[in-house]
C-alpha positions, -999 to 999 in steps of 0.1 A, spaced: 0 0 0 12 38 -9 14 62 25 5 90 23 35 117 15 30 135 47 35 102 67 70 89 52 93 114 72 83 105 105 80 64 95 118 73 83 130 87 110 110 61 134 125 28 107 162 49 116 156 53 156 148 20 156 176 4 141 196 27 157 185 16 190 192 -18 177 224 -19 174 233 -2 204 216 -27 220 237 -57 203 271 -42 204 287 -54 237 296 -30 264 331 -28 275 324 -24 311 296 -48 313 301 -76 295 303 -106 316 329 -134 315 323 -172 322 287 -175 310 283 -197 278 295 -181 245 316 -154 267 343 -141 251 383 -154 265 392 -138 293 429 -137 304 435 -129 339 463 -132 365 461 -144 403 462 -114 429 461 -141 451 468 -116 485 493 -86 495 485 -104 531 472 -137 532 440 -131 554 446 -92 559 434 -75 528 397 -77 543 390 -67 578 413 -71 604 428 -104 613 429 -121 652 456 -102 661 437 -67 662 456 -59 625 439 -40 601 458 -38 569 438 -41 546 423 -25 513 411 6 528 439 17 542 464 46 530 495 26 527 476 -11 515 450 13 486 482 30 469 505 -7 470 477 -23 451 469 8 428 503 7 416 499 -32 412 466 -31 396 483 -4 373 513 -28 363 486 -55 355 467 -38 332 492 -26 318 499 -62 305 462 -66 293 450 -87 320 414 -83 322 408 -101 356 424 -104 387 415 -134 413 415 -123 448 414 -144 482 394 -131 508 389 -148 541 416 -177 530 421 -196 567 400 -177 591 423 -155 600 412 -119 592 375 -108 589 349 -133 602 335 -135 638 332 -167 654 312 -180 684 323 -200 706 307 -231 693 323 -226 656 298 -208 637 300 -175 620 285 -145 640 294 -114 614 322 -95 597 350 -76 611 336 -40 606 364 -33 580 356 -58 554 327 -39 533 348 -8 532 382 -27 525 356 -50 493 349 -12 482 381 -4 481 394 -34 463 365 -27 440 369 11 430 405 7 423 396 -27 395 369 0 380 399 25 378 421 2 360 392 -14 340 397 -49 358 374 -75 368 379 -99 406 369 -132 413 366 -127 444 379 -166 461 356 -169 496 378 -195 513 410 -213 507 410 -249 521 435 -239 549 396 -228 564 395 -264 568 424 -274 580 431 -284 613 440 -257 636 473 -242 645 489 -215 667 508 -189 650 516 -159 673 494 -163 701 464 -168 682 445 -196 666 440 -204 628 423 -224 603 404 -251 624 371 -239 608 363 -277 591 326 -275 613 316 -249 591 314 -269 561 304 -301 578 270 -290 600 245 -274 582 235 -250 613 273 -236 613 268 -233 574 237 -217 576 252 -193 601 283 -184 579 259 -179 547 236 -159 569 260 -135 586 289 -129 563 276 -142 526 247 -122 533 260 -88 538 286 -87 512 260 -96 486 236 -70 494 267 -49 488 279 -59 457 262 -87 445 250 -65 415 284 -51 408 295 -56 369 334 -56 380 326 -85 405 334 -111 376 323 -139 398 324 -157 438 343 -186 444 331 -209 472 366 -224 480 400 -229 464 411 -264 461 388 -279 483 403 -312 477 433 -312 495 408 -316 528 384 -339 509 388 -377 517 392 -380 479 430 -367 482 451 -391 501 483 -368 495 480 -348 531 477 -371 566 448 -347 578 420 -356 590 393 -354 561 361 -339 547 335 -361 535 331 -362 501 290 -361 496 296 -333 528 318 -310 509 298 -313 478 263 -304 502 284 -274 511 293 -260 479 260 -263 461 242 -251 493 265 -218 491 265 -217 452 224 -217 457 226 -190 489 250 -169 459 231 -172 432 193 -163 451 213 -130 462 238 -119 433 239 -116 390 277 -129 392 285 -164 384 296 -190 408 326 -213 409 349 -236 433 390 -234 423 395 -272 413 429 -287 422 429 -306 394 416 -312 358 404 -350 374 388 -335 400 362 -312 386 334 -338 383 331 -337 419 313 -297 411 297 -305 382 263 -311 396 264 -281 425 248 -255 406 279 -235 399 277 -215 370 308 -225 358 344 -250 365 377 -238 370 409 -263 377 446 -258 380 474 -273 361 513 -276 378 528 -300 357 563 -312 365 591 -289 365 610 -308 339 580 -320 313 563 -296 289 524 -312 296 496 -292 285 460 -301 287 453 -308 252 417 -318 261 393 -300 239 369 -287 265 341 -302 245 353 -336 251 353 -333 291 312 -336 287 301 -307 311 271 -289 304 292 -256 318 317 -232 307 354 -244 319 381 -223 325 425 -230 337 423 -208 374 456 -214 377 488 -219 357 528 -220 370 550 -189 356 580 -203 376 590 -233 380 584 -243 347 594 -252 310 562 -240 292 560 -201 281 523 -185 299 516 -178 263 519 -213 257 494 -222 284 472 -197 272 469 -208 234 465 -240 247 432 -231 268 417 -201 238 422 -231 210 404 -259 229 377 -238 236 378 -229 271 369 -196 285 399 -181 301 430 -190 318 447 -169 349 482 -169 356 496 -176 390 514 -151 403 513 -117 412 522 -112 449 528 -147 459 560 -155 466 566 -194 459 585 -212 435 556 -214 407 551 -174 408 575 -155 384 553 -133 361 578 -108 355 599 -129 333 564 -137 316 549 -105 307 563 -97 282 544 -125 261 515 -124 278 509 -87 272 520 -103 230 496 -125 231 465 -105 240 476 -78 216 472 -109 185 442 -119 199 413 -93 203 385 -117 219 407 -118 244 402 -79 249 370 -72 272 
């Protein structure tokens, strides 16, 4: 049918709007685009693992605060944060409460009672300054040193926390009084890439047999991680993971509701083995991604370990270390072609 003259301008201009509109709408945002959700684009990212094991939120049993917030701790880790983007990174994985040590109140009967008072304002912190340098955290709940049995370092009693994760009223109350807050708080933030429930929980599972501790339950530990991955997921947009000690061990997560697997890969000093495994033949319904990979200690070039990960079709691989000071962490040596490698390959720009 002809229109009318009088009526093709505006149907121009509203055809034009609307494509307009459109497009805007498809083209991905820099700043908002998410990473680990199916079809996400590669993201390369390094381990911030800590500048104080246990310090950087709230202060620790020893009265100490140190952490994000402060003066001296916000311009250490400004100047680090600058350094890694400068090599491209686009994510930085951060440990939070690692053994028990700094931030949490406990009761006397082992559960959870709340947060130091320091730990929203030093997770703000840590925040603004990965929107100032355009970089994303997982933000790593626990390290399995929660879980281990206690010990006395300096007067004061760590890790020793294993009750937590075993009875479901102690779960509850560390869900309830410490999960809760910090996802009210940023549990919408777009530079919160994701929450991991535990790194390596394994090494405190009765699956391991390599450490003479007393162990965690199998079915138990699993309860606990999909019981937190659900808690997560009813209060925050961000995916969900667990830090995997092993390529083997990730069907242990693969039915907790996470959102996505990670695993780490240490191969022997002297051997060059890669996971060659394209992702699609591991048979999980979930995005995987390498959370860890040596740059010391090692034969293999990080670029190496990279390509390895983008060309089997996994969605991102973080380099262990910056700030960690063990024999697997020498990412000075290795920036060089990681910062190469990113600039060849522009899905692995955010």
């Amino acid at each position: 049918m002809k229109l009318p003259e009088r009526t093709k301008l505006p149907l121009a201009v509203l055809v034009l709007s609307f494509l307009v509109f459109t497009v805007l709408i498809l083209i991905p945002n820099r700043e908002s685009t998410p990473f680990f959700r199916p079809h996400s684009q590669f993201a390369v990212g390094v381990n911030y693992p800590w500048r104080n094991y246990g310090g950087d939120f709230g202060a620790t049993v020893w009265g100490v605060h140190e952490g994000v917030s402060t003066a001296q701790a916000n311009k250490a880790i400004d100047q680090d944060f600058e350094q890694i983007a400068k090599v491209g990174f686009q994510v930085v994985r951060w440990f939070i409460f690692c053994d028990g040590r700094g931030g949490l109140k406990f009761s006397k009967e082992g559960g959870v009672i709340g947060l130091d008072e320091q730990v929203l304002a030093d997770i703000d912190a840590a925040i603004a300054l990965a929107e100032k340098h355009k970089l994303r955290i997982i933000f790593v709940l626990l390290d399995f040193n929660f879980a281990q049995p206690a010990v006395w370092y300096a007067g004061k009693r760590i890790g020793g926390h294993r009750k937590i994760i075993e009875k479901p009223a102690l779960t509850t109350s560390f869900q309830n009084n410490a999960l809760e807050p910090i996802l009210k708080a940023f549990g919408q933030s777009t530079t919160v890439a994701a929450w991991e429930i535990i790194n390596e929980p394994e090494w405190v599972m009765t699956a391991f047999p390599y450490w003479q501790t007393s162990k965690i339950a199998n079915e138990r530990f699993v309860t606990f991680v999909r019981s937190t991955a659900l808690f997560i997921k009813a209060r925050a947009t961000q995916p969900v993971t667990v830090g995997s000690a092993t390529l083997s061990d990730l069907h242990y997560w693969s039915n907790c509701d996470l959102d996505f697997l990670q695993f780490h890969h240490y191969p022997a000093a002297k051997t060059k083995q890669l996971v060659s495994t394209p992702v699609a033949n591991l048979g999980y319904k979930i995005p995987v991604i390498l959370g860890e990979f040596p740059t010391g200690n090692t034969r293999i070039d990080a670029s190496v370990f990279i390509d390895q990960m983008h060309s089997n079709g996994y969605l991102g691989a973080l380099a262990w270390s910056f700030r960690a000071s063990d024999k697997y962490s020498n990412l000075a040596k290795q920036e060089t072609a990681i910062s190469a490698w990113i600039r060849l390959h522009p899905v692995g720009k955010p």
